[in-house]
py3Dmol code that shows the C-alpha trace and the ligand (Angstrom):
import py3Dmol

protein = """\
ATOM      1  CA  UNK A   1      40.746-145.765  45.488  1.00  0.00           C
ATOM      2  CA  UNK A   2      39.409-142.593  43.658  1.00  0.00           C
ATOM      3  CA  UNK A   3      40.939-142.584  39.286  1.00  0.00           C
ATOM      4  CA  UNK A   4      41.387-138.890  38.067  1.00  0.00           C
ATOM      5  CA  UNK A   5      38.554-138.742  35.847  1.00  0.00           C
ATOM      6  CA  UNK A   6      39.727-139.930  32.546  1.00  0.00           C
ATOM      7  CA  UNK A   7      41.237-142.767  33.803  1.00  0.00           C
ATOM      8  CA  UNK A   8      39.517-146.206  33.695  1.00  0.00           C
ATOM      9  CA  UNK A   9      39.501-149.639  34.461  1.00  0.00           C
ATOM     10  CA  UNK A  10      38.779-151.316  31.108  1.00  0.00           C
ATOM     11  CA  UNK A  11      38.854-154.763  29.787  1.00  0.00           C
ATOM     12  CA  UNK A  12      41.786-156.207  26.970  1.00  0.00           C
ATOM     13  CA  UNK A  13      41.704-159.584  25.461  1.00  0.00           C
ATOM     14  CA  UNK A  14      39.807-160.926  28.738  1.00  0.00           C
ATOM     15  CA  UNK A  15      42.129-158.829  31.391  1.00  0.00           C
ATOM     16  CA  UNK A  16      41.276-155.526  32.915  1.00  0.00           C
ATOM     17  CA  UNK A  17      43.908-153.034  33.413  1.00  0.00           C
ATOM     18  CA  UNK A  18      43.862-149.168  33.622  1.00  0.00           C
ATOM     19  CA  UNK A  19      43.442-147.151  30.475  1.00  0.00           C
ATOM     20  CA  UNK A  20      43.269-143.545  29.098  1.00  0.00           C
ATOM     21  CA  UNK A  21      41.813-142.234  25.980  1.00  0.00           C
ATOM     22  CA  UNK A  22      44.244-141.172  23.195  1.00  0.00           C
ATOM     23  CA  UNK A  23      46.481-142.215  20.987  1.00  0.00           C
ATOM     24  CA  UNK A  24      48.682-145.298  20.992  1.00  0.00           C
ATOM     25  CA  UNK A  25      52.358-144.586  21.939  1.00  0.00           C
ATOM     26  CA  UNK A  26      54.288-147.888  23.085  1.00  0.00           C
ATOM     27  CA  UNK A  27      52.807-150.629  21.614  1.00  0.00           C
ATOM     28  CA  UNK A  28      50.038-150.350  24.096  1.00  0.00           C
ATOM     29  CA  UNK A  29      46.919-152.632  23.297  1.00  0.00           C
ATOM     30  CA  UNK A  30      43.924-150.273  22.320  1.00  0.00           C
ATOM     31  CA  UNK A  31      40.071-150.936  22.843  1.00  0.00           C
ATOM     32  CA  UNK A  32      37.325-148.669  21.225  1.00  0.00           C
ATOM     33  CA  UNK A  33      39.859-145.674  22.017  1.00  0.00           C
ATOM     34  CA  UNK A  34      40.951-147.119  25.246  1.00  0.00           C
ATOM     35  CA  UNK A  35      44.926-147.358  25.441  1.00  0.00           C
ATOM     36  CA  UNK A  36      45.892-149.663  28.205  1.00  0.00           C
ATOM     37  CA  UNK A  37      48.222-148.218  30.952  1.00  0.00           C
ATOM     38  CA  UNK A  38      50.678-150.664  31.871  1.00  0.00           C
ATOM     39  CA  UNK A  39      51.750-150.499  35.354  1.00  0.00           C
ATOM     40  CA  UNK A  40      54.728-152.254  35.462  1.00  0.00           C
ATOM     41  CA  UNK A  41      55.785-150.005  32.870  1.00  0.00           C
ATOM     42  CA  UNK A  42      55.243-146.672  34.520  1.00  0.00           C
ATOM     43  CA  UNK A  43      55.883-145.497  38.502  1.00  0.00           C
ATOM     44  CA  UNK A  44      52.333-143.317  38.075  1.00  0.00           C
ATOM     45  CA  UNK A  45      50.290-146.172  36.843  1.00  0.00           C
ATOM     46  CA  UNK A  46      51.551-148.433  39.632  1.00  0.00           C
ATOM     47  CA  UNK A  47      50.953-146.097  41.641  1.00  0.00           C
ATOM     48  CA  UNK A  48      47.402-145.679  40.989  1.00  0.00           C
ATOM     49  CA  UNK A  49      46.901-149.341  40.595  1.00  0.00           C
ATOM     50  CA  UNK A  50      48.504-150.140  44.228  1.00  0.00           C
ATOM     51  CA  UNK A  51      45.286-147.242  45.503  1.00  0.00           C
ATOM     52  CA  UNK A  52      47.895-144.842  46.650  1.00  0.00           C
ATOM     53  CA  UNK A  53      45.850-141.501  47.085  1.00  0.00           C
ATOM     54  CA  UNK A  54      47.252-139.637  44.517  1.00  0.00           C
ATOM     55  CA  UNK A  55      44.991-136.326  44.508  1.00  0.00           C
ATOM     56  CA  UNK A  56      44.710-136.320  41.143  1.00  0.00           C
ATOM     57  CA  UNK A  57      40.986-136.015  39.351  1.00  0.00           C
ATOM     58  CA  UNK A  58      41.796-135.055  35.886  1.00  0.00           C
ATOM     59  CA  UNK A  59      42.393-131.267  34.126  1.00  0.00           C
ATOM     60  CA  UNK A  60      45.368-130.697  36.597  1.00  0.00           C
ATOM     61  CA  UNK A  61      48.540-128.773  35.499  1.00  0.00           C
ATOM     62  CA  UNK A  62      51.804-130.619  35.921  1.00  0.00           C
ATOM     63  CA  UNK A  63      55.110-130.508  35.919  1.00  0.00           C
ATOM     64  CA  UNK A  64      56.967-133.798  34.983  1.00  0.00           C
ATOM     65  CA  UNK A  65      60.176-134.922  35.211  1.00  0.00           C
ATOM     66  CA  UNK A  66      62.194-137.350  33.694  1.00  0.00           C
ATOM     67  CA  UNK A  67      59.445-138.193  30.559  1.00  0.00           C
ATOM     68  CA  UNK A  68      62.034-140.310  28.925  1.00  0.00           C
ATOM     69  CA  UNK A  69      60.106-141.561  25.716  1.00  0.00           C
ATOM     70  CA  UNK A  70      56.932-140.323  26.586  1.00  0.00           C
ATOM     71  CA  UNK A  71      55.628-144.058  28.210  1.00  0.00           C
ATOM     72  CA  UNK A  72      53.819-142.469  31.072  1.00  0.00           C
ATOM     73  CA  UNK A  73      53.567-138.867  30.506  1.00  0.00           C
ATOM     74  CA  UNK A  74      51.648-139.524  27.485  1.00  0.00           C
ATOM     75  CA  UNK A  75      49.061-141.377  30.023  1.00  0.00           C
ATOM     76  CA  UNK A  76      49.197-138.009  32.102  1.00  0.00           C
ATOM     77  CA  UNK A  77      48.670-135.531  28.957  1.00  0.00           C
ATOM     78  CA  UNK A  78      45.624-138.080  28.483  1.00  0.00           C
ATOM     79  CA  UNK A  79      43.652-137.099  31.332  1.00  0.00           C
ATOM     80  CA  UNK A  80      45.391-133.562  32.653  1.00  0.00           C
ATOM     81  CA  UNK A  81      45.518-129.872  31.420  1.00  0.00           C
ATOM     82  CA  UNK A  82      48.651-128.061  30.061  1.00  0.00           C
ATOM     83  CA  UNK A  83      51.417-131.416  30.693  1.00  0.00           C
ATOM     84  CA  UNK A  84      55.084-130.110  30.773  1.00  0.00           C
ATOM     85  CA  UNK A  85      57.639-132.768  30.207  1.00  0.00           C
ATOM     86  CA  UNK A  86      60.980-132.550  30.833  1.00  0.00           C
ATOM     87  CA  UNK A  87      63.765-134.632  29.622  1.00  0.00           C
ATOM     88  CA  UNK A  88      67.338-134.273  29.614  1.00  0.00           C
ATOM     89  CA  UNK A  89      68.449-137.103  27.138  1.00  0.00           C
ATOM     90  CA  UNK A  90      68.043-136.235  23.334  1.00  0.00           C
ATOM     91  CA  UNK A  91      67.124-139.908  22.225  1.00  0.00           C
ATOM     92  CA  UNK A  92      64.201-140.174  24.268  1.00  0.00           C
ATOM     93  CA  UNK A  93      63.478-136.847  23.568  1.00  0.00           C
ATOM     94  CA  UNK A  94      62.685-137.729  19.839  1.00  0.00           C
ATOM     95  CA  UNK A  95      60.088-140.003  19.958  1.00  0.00           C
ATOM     96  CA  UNK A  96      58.674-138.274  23.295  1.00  0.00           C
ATOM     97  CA  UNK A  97      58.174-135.357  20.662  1.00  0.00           C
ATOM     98  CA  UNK A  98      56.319-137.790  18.060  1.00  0.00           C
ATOM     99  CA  UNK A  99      54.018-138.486  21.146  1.00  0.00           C
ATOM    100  CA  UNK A 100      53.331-135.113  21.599  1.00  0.00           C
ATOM    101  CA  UNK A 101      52.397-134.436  18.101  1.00  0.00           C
ATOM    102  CA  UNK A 102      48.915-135.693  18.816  1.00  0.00           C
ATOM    103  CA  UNK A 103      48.880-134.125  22.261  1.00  0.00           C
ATOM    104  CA  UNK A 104      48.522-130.173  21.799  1.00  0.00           C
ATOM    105  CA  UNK A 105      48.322-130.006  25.939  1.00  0.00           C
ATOM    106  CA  UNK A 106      52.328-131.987  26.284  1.00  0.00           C
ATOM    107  CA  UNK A 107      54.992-130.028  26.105  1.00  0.00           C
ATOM    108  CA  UNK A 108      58.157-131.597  26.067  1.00  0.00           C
ATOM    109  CA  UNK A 109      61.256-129.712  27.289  1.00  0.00           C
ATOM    110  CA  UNK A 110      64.669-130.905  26.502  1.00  0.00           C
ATOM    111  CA  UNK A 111      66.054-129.402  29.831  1.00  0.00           C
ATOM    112  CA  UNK A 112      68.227-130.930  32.852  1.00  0.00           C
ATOM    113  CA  UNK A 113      65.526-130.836  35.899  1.00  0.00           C
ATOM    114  CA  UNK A 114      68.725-130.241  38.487  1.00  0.00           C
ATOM    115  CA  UNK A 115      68.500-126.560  36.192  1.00  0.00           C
ATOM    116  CA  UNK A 116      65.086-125.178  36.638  1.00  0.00           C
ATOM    117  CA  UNK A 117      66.373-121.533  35.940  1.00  0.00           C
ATOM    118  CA  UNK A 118      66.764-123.056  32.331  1.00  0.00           C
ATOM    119  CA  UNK A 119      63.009-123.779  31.991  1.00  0.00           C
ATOM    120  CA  UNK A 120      61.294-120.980  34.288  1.00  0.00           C
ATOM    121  CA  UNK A 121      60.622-118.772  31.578  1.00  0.00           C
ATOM    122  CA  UNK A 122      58.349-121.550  30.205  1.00  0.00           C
ATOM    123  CA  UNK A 123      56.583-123.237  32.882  1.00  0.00           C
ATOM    124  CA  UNK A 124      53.536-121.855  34.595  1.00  0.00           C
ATOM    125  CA  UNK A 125      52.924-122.577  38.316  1.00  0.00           C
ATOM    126  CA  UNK A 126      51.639-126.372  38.516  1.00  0.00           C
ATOM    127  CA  UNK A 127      48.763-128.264  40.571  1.00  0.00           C
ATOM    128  CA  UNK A 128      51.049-131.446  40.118  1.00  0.00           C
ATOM    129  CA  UNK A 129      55.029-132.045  39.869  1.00  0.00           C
ATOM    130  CA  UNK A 130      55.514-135.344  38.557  1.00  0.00           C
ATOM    131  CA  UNK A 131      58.824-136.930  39.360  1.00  0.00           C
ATOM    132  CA  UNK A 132      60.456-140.230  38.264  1.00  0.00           C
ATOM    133  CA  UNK A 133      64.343-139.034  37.333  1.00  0.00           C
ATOM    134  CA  UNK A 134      65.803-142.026  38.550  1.00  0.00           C
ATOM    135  CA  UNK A 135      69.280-140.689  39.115  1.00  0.00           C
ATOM    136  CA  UNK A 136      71.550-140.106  42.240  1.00  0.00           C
ATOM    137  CA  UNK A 137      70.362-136.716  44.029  1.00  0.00           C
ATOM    138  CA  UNK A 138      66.398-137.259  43.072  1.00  0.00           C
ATOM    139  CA  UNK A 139      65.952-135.142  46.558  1.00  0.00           C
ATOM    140  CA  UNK A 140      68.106-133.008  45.755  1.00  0.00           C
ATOM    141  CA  UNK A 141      65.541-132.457  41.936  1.00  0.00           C
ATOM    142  CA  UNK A 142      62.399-132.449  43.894  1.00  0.00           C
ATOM    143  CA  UNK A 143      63.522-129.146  46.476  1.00  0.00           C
ATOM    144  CA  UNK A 144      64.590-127.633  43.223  1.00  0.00           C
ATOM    145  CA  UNK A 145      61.971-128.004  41.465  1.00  0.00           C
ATOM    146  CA  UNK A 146      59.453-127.068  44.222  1.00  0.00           C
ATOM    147  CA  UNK A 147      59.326-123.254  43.239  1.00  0.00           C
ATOM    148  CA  UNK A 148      56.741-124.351  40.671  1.00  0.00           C
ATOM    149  CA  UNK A 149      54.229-126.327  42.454  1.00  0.00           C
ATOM    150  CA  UNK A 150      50.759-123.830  43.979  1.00  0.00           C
ATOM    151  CA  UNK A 151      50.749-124.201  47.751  1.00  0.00           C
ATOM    152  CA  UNK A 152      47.817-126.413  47.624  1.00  0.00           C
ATOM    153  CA  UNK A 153      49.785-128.885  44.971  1.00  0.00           C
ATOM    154  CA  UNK A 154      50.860-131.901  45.479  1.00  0.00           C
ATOM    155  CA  UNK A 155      54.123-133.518  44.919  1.00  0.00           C
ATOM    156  CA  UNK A 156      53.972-137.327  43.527  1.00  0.00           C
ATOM    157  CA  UNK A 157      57.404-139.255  43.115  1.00  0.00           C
ATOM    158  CA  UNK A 158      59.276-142.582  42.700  1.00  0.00           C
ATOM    159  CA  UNK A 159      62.145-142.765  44.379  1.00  0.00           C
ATOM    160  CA  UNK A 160      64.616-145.683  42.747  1.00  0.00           C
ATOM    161  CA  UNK A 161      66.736-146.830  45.492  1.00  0.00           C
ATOM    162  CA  UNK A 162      69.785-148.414  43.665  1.00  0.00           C
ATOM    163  CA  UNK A 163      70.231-144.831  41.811  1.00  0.00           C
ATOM    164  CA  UNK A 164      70.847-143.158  45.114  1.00  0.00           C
ATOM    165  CA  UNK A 165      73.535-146.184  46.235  1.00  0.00           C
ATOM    166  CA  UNK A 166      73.551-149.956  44.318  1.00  0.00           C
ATOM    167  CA  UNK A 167      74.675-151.561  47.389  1.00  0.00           C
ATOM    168  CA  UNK A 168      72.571-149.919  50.059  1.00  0.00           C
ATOM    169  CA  UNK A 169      69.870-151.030  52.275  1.00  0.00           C
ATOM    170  CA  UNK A 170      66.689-149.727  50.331  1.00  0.00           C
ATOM    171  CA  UNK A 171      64.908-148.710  53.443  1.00  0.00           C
ATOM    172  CA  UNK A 172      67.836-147.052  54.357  1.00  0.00           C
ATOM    173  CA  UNK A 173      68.082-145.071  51.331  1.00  0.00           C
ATOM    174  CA  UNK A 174      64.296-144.555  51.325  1.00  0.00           C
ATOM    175  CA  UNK A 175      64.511-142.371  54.512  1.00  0.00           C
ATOM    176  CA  UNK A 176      67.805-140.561  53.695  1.00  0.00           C
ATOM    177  CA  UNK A 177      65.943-139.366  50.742  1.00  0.00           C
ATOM    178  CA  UNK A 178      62.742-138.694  52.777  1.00  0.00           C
ATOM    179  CA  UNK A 179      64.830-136.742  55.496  1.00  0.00           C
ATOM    180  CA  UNK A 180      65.828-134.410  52.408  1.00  0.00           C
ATOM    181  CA  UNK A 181      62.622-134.102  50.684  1.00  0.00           C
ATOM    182  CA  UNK A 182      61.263-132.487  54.308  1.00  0.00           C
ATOM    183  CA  UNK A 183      63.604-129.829  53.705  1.00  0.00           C
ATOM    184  CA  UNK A 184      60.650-128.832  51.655  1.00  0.00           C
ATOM    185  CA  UNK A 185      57.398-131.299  51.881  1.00  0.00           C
ATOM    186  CA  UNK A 186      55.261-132.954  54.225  1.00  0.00           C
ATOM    187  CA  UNK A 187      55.076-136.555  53.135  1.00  0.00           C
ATOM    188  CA  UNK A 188      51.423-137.410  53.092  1.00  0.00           C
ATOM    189  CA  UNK A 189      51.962-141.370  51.914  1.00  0.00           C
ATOM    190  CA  UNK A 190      54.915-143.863  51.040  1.00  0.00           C
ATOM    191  CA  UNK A 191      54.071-146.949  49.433  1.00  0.00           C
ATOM    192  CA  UNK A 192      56.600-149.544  47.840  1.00  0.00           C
ATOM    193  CA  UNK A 193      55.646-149.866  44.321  1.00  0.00           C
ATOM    194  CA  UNK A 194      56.812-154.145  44.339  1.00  0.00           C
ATOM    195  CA  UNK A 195      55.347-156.201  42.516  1.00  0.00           C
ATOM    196  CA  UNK A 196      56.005-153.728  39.230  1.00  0.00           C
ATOM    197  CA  UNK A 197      59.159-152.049  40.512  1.00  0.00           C
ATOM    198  CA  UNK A 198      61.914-153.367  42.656  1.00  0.00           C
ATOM    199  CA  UNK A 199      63.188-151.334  45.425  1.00  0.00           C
ATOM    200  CA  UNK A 200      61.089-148.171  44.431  1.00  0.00           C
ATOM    201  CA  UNK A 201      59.154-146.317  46.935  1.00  0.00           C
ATOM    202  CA  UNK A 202      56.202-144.209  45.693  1.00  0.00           C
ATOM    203  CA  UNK A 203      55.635-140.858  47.779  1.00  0.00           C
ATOM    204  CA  UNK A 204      53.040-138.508  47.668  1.00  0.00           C
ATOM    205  CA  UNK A 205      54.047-134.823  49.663  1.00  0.00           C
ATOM    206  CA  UNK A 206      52.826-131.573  49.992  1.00  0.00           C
ATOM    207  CA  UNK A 207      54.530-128.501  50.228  1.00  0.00           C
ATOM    208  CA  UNK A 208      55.487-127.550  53.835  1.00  0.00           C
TER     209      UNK A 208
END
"""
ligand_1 = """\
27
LIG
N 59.019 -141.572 33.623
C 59.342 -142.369 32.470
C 58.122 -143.179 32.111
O 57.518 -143.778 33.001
O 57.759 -143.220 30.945
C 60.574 -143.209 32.707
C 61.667 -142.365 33.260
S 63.251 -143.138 33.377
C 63.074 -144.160 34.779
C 64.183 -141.804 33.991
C 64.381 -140.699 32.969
O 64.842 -139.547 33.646
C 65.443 -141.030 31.919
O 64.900 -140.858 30.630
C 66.552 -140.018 32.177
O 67.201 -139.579 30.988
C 65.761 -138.888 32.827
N 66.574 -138.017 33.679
C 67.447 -138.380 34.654
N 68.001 -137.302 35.225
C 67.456 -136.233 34.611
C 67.616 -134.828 34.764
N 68.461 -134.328 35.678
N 66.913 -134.009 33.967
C 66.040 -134.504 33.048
N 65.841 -135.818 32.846
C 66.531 -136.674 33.628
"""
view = py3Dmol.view(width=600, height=400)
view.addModel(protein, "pdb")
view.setStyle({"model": 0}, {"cartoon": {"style": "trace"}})
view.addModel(ligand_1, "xyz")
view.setStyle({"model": 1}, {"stick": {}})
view.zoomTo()
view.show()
């Protein structure tokens, strides 16, 4: 598995885990400037960690959304180029701000991502669109949202099962969303992201 550069495999209190450079957000523990990158904590880091083949090497432009408090994007603002982060709930938003304060490449957006008419005036065209929304239609976010990936860009996502139907069969609801997101993308990989999520599915696309 290839880590964008600015990613690394460092060692905490006798354990080695990922890590980026840059200020502490979460609580994360910190080594000589290292911040560790929890995995079970973030869809991107697990990601990553399982070797999926995520395309990234570092200094991209991306698109993310669903930041929430800023856990993973501030990871991505770490190692990537201009990081736009949008968020829809005004709680997370706060301290999601506070992480961007020492970030002047994250940009967080309080914007709905099912609305990307309300953010187009902002965003530039992106190398990378982020997704981890976890909410029922997360197909539905990704097609949207496609207008602002290049041609060449890649499409990384974590699709939560029980937010598209608590009940259902998660394979089931893995493909129902993968039918959708071909509307749009060529799915490159699909990996589930157990042990660190439960009935998550981690896809990588392309534009079609
Ligand atoms: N990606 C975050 C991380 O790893 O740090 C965790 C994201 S959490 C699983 C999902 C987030 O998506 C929530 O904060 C939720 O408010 C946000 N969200 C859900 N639907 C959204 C939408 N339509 N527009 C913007 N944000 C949305």
């Amino acid at each position: 598995m290839t880590l964008p550069e600015g990613v690394e495999r460092q060692e905490f209190d006798g354990d080695t885990g990922l890590a980026t450079r840059g200020e502490p957000v979460y609580g994360e523990p910190v080594r000589d400037g290292w911040r560790r990158w929890d995995p079970s904590r973030s869809k991107l880091g697990s990601m990553l960690d399982l070797g999926m083949d995520t395309g990234l090497s570092g200094g991209e432009t991306v698109l993310y959304l669903g930041a929430a408090a800023g856990t993973t994007v501030s990871h991505v603002a770490d190692f990537a180029g201009p990081t736009y982060a949008v968020e829809f709930a005004p709680r997370p938003m706060r301290d999601l701000v506070l992480a961007a304060e020492d970030r002047e490449n994250l940009f967080p957006l309080l914007k709905d991502a099912r609305d990307p008419d309300s953010y187009s005036h902002i965003v530039e065209p992106v190398d990378i669109l982020l997704q981890d929304v976890a909410t029922r239609g997360q197909a539905a976010v990704a097609v949207a949202n496609r207008r602002f990936l290049a041609d060449d860009g890649l499409l990384l996502m974590a699709i939560k099962a029980r937010s598209e139907d608590v009940t259902g069969d998660p394979e089931a609801v893995f493909e129902n969303v993968l039918d959708e997101l071909r509307e749009s993308y060529e799915i490159l990989e699909t990996t589930r992201l157990e042990p660190y999520h439960d009935d998550h599915l981690g896809v990588i696309a392309r534009p079609a």
